[in-house]
C-alpha positions in Angstrom: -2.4 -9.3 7.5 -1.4 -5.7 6.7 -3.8 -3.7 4.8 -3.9 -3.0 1.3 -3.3 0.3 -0.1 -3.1 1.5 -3.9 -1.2 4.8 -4.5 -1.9 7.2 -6.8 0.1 9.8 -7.7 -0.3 12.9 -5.6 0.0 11.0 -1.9 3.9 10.4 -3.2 4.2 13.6 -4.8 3.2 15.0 -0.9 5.1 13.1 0.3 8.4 14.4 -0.7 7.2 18.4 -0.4 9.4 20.6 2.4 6.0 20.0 5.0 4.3 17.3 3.6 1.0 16.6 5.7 1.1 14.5 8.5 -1.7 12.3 7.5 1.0 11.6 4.3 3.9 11.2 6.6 1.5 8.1 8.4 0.4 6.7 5.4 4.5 6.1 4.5 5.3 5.4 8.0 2.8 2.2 7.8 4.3 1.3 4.6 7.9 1.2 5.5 6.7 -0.7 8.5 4.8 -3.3 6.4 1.0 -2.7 8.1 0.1 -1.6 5.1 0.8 -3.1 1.5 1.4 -0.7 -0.8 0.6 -1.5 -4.6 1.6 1.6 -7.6 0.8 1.1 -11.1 4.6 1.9 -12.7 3.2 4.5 -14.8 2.5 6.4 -11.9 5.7 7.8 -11.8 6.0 10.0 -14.7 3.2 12.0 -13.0 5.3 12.1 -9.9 8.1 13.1 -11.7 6.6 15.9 -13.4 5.1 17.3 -9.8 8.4 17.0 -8.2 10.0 18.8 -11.2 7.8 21.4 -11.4 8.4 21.7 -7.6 12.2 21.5 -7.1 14.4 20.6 -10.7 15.2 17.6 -12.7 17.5 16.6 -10.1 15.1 16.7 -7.3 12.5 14.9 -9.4 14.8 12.0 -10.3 16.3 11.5 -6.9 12.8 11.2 -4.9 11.6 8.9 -7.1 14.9 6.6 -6.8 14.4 7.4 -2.7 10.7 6.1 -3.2 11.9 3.3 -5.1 14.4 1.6 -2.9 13.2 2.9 0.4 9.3 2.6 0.3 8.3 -0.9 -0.4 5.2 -1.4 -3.3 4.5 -3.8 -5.3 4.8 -2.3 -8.6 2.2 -3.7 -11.5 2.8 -3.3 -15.7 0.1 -3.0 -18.1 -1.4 -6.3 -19.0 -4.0 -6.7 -21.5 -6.8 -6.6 -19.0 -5.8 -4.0 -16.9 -5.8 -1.7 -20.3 -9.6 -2.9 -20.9 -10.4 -2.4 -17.4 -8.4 1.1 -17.0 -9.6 2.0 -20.8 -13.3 0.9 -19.9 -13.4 3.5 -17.3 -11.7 6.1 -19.3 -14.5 5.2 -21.5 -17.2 5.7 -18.9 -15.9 8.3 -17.2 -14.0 10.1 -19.9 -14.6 14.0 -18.6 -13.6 13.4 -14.7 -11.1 10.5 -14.7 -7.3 11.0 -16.2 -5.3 7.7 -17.6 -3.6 7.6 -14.6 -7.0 7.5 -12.3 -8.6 4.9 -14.3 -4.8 2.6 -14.0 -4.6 3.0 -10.2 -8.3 2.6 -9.6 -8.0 -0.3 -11.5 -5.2 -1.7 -10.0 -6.8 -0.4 -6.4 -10.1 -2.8 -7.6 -8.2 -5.8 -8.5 -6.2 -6.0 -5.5 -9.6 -5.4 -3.1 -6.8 -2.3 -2.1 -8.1 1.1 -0.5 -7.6 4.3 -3.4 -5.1 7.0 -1.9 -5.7 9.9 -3.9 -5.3 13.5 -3.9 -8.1 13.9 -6.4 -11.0 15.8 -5.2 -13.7 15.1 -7.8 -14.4 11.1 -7.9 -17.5 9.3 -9.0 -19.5 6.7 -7.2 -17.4 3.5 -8.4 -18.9 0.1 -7.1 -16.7 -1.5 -4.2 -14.1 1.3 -4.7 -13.0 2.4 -1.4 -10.9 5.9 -1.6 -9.1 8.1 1.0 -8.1 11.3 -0.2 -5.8 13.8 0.9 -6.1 17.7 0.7 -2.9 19.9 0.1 
């Protein structure tokens, strides 16, 4: 059984820099090659898209996430109602550390017993979340 990973947005945003790190590069590598499920929260993306725009243009934005999107396989989740009481619950409780986007894929990273791939270096303690984080 492959092993479950939730993205967030900053491993995918590494991803598609000029060097990105090779710990990044693996993390893909395992993806593309199915030993590890990948699972993104949709809304992920505008994040990416603004990192990769910033980076290297419009252009450049819009055609690594379209590479992402038909040559990485995820399984991509919407917002249902309980995801935004879960998601806004930890907004809630962790309003001053955690973004939207944190409390989505951490949600979505909790629901689907997935590890939390994250470039964020400030976390709190969150019960049976499991995180890897990457430094750039």
């Amino acid at each position: 059984m492959a092993k479950r990973v939730c993205l967030d947005a900053g491993p995918i945003s590494l991803y598609y820099q000029r060097n990105p790190p090779k710990e990044i590069k693996a993390l893909i590598k395992n993806i593309k090659s199915k030993k590890f499920s990948a699972f993104v929260c949709h809304v992920i993306f505008v994040e990416v898209f603004k990192h990769l725009c910033i980076a290297g243009g419009k252009k450049y934005a819009a055609n690594c996430i379209r590479s992402f999107q038909l040559n990485v396989p995820y399984k991509s989740f919407s917002l249902t109602a309980e995801t935004i009481i879960d998601a806004g619950l930890l907004k809630c409780q962790y309003r001053k550390i955690l973004s939207y986007n944190d409390c989505l894929s951490i949600t979505l990273a909790l629901k689907n017993n997935a590890e939390f791939h994250t470039t964020e270096k400030e976390l709190p303690d969150i019960a049976r979340l499991r995180t890897v984080k990457y430094k750039f």
